[in-house]
C-alpha positions in Angstrom: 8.9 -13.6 7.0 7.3 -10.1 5.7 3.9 -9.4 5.4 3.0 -6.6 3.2 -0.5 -5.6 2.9 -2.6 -3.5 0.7 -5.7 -2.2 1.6 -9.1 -2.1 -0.5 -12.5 -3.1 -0.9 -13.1 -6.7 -3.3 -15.3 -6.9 -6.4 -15.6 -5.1 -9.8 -17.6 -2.2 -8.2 -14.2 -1.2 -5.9 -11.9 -2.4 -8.6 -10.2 0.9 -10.0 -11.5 3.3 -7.4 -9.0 5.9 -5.5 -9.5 3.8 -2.1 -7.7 0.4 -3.5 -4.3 2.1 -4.2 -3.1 -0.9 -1.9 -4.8 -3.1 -4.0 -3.4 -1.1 -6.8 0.5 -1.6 -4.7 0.0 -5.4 -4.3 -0.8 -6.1 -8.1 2.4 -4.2 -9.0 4.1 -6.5 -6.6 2.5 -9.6 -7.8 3.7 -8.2 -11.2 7.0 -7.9 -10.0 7.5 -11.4 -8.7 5.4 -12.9 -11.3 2.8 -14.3 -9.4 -0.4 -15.4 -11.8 -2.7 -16.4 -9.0 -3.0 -16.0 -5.3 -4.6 -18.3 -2.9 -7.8 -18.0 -1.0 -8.7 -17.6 2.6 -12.4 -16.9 4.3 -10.9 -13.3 4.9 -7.6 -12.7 2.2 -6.1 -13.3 -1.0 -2.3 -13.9 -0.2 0.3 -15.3 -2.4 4.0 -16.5 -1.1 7.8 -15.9 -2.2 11.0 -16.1 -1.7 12.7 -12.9 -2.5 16.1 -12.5 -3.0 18.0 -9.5 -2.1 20.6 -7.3 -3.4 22.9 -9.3 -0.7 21.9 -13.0 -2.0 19.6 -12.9 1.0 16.4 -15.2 1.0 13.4 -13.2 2.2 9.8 -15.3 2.8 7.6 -12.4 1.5 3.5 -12.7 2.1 1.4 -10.6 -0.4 -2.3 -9.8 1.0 -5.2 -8.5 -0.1 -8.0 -8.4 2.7 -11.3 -9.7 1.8 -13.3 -7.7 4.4 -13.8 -4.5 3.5 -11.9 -1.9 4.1 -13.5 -1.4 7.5 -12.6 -4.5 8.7 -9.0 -5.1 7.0 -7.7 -5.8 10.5 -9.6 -8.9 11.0 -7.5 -10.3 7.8 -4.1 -9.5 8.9 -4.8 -10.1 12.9 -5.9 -13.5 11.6 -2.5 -13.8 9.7 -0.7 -12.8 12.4 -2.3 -15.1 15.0 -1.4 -18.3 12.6 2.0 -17.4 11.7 5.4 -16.7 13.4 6.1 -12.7 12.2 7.5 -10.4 13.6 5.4 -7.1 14.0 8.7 -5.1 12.7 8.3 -6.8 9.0 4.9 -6.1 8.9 4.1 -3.2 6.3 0.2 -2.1 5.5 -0.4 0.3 2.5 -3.5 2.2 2.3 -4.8 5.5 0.3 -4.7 8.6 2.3 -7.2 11.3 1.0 -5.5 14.1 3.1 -2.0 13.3 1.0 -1.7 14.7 -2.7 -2.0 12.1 -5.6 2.1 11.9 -6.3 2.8 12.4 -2.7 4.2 8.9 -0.6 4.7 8.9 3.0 6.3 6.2 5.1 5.9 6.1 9.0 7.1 3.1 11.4 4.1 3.9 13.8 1.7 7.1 14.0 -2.3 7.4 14.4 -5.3 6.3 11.3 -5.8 9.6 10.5 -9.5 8.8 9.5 -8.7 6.4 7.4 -10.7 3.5 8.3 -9.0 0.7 7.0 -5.7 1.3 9.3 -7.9 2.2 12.2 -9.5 -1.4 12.0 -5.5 -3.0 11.5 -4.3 -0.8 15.0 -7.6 -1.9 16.5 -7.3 -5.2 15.8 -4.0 -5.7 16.6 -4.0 -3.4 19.7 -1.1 -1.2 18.9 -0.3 1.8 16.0 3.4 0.4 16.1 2.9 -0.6 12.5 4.7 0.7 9.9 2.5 2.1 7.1 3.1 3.2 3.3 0.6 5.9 2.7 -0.6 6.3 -0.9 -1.7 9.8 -1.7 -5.1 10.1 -3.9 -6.6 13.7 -3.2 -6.5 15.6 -6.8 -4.7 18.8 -5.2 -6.6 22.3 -5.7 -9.7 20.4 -7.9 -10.3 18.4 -4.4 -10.4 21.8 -2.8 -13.4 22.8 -4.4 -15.0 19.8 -4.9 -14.8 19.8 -1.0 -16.7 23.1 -1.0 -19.1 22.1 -2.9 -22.6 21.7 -1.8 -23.7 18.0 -0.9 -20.2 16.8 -1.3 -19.5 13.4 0.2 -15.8 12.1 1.3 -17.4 8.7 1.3 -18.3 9.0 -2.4 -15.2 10.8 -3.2 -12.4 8.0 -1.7 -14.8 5.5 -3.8 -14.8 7.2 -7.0 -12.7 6.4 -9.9 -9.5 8.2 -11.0 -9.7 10.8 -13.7 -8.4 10.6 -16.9 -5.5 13.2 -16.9 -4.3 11.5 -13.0 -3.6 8.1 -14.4 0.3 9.1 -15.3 0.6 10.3 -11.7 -1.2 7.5 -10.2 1.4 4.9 -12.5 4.5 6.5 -11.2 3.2 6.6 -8.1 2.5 3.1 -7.4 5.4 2.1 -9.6 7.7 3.9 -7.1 5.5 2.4 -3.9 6.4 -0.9 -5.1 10.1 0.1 -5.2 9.6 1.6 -1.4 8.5 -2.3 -0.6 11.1 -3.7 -1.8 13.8 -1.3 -0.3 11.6 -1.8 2.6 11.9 -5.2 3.1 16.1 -5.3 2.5 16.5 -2.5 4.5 13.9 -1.2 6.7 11.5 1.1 7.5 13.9 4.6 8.5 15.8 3.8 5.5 13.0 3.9 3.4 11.5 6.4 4.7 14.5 8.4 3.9 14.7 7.6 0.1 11.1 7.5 -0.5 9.2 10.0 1.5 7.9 13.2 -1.0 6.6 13.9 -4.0 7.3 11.3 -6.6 5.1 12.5 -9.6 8.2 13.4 -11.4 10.7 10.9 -12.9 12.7 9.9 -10.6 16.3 10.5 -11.1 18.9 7.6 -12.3 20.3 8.1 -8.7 17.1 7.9 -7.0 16.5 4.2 -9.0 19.4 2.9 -7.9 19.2 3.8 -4.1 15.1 3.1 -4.2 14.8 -0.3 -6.3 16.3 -3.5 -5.9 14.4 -4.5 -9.0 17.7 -6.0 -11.3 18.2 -8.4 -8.2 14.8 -9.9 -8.7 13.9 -10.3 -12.5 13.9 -13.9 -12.5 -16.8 -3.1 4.8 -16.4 0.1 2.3 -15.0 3.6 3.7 
């Protein structure tokens, strides 16, 4: 069984702002395997399937979306954890990183939250930072820069603002290729992926790069 879990913050007020891009991952996935609903839990949305692999391999993959907030996303997937059998190796949690460019993924099998609270409550919760991570990037390059420098400006506000008009391109390919890194992901690991999916992705990605990074034609069938 793999767990893959996006991190965000529930309701309408959250829905398209920069700090669900793991929200923003998970629906791409649910697209993907053409989920149209996910079941309920006191703390996650979660949704079950059996993925097949570019080796005729059967996969159990969990979807979740925490419930909590993003400062308590650990709760959701230590409670997960505690009811099933899975291994802490197939367990992959994907999270915006405001110190990462919009366009920019980065892949680690273990590392620290970097300020990012909804990571720091998943490590917390499950006592360890051996967890591989997919980390979105949603900071908006040199206009970040001097919104930072501006007077009265607020991270807080900034991670739960919407994105701009002119970044939405970015932010599809973006989570179009983080969905592709799951999947490689889960058929072949996290150094693997990390290998073909680490970088800069705001460009189209070459016909090479599609084949190695997707496994896509196998399969068609509390706030910050």
């Amino acid at each position: 069984m793999y767990l893959i879990v996006g991190l965000g913050n529930p309701g309408a007020r959250y829905h398209n702002t920069r700090h669900n891009a793991g929200f923003f991952v998970i629906d791409k996935l649910a697209e993907f395997f053409k989920i149209e609903s996910f079941e309920f839990e006191d703390n996650y949305l979660y949704a079950v399937i059996d993925h097949i692999d570019s080796q005729g391999r059967t996969d159990q993959v969990v979807l979740m979306k925490p419930l909590t907030f993003m400062n308590l996303s650990g709760k959701a997937v230590k409670e997960f954890y505690d009811r099933y059998e899975i291994s802490m190796e197939n367990i992959l949690i994907v999270y915006d990183d405001v110190n990462i460019d919009l366009g920019v993924l980065r892949l680690r099998p273990n590392g620290s939250d970097g300020g990012q609270n909804g990571i720091k409550s998943v490590m917390y919760e499950m006592g360890t930072g051996e967890i591989s991570r997919l980390r979105v990037g949603i900071k908006a390059g040199n206009e970040f820069e001097k919104l930072r420098a501006a007077e009265g400006f607020s991270l807080a506000d900034f991670v739960l603002s919407d994105f701009e008009e002119n970044e939405y391109e970015t932010l599809a390919i973006s989570i179009e290729t983080a969905k592709k890194a799951v999947l490689n992901f889960i058929e072949h690991g996290i150094k693997d992926t990390m290998n073909r999916f680490n970088g800069n992705v705001s460009e189209k990605p070459t016909e090479d790069t599609q084949q190695k990074g997707s496994t896509d034609s196998e399969n068609e069938n509390n706030t910050n």
